[in-house]
C-alpha positions in Angstrom: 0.0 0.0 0.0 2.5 2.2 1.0 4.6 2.1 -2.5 1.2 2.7 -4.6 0.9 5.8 -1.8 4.0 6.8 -3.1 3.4 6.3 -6.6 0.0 8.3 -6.2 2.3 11.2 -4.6 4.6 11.3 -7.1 2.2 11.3 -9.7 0.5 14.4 -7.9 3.9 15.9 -7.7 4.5 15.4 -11.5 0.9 16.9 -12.0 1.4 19.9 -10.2 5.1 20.5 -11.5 3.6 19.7 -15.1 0.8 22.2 -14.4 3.6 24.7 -13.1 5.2 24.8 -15.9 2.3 25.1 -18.1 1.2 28.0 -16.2 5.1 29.4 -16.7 5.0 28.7 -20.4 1.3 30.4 -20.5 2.9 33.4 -18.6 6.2 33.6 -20.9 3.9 33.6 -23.9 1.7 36.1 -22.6 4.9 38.1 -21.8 5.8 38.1 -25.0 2.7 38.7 -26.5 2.6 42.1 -24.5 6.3 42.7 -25.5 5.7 42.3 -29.4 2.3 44.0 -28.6 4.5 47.3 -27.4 7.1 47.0 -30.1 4.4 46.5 -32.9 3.0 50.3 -31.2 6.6 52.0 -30.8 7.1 50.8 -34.3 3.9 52.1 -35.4 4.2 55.5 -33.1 7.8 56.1 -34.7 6.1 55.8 -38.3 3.8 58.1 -37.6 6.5 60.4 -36.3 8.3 59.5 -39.3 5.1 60.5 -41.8 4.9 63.5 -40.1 8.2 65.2 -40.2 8.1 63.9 -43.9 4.5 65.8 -44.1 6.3 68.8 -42.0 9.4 68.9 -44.1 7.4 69.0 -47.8 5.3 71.9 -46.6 9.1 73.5 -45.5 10.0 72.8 -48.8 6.8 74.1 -50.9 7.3 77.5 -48.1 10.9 77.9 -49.3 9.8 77.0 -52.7 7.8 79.6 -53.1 9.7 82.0 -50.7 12.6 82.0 -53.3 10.6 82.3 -56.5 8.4 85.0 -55.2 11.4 87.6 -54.4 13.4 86.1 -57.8 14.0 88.6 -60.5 11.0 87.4 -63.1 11.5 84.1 -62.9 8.2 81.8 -63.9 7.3 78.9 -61.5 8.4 75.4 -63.1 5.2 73.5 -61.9 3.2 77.2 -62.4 -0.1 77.0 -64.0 0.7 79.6 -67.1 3.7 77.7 -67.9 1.9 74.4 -68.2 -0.6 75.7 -70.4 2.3 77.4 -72.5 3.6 73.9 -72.7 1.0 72.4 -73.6 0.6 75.3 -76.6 3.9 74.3 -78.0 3.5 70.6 -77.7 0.4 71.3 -80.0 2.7 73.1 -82.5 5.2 70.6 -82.0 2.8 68.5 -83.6 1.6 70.7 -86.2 5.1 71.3 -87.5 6.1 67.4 -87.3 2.9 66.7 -89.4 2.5 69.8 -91.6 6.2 70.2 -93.0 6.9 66.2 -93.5 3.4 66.4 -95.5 4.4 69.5 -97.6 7.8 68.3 -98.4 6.5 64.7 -99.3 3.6 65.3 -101.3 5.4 68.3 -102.9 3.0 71.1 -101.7 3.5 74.8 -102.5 2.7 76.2 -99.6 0.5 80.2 -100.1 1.0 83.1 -98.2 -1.4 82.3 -95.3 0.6 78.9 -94.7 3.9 80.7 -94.9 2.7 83.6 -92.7 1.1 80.7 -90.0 4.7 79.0 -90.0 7.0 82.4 -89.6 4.3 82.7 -86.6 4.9 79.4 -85.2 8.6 79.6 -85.6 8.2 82.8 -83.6 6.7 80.8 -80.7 9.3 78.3 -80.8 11.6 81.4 -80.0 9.5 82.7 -77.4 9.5 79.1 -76.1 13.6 79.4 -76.1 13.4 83.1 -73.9 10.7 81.7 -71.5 12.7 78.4 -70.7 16.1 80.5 -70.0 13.6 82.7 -67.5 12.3 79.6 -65.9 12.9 78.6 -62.5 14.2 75.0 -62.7 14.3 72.3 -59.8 17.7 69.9 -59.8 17.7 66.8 -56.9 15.0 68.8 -54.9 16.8 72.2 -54.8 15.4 75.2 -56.7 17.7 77.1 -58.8 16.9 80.9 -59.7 20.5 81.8 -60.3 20.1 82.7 -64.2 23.2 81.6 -65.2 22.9 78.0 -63.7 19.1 77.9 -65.3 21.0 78.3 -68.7 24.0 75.7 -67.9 20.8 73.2 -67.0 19.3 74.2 -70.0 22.0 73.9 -72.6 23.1 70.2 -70.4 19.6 68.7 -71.5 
């Protein structure tokens, strides 16, 4: 009797130790849990930081931006709204002049006085196109240049 006594008490005692350490595993787990719980947060709190300086520094950026080109010597704005539309004015006699002249010249056209006339003013355009880009403000690896001289290096580089 007494060694199945024993054996029942050492059984218990396995139990309980067993039980211990489940209860110790449960509680490491948990532990961790919270752990990677609080570093998934400082992660996320730090990218939020993060988005916000980059948010903060932009708006710096756009402030300066337009700091610099305001008190520039008659400069045009590079993203400006008048010299998009200007742009988009000469792409369309881009493409007048790479269809019109190719067609003339292949199907042996004579061309009148209005067609002549239209062309010397196109041509004009493409000059005024030349003057504007030397007086526009031009943005190299996110810095804005309004020194004239460098506007015309960048220009002649492309």
């Amino acid at each position: 009797m007494r060694a199945a006594a024993a054996r029942a008490n050492v059984a218990k005692k396995t139990k309980k130790k067993d039980a211990d350490k489940k209860e110790r595993s449960l509680a490491v787990i948990e532990l961790e849990r919270r752990k990677y719980k609080d570093f998934l947060n400082g992660i996320n709190s730090i990218n939020e930081l993060l988005d916000n300086h980059k948010i903060r520094k932009q708006k710096a950026k756009i402030a300066i931006f337009n700091y610099e080109l305001n008190y520039s010597d008659n400069l045009f704005r590079p993203d400006g709204s008048r010299k998009v539309i200007w742009d988009i004015w000469i792409a369309l006699l881009i493409l007048y002049s790479i269809i019109a002249i190719p067609f003339r010249i292949g199907f042996q056209i004579q061309s009148n006085l209005d067609s002549k006339i239209f062309d010397y003013i196109v041509d004009c355009f493409f000059c005024i196109d030349i003057i504007l880009n030397f007086n526009t403000a031009v943005i190299v690896n996110e810095k804005l240049i309004i020194n004239r001289k460098e506007i015309a290096l960048n220009y002649f580089k492309l």
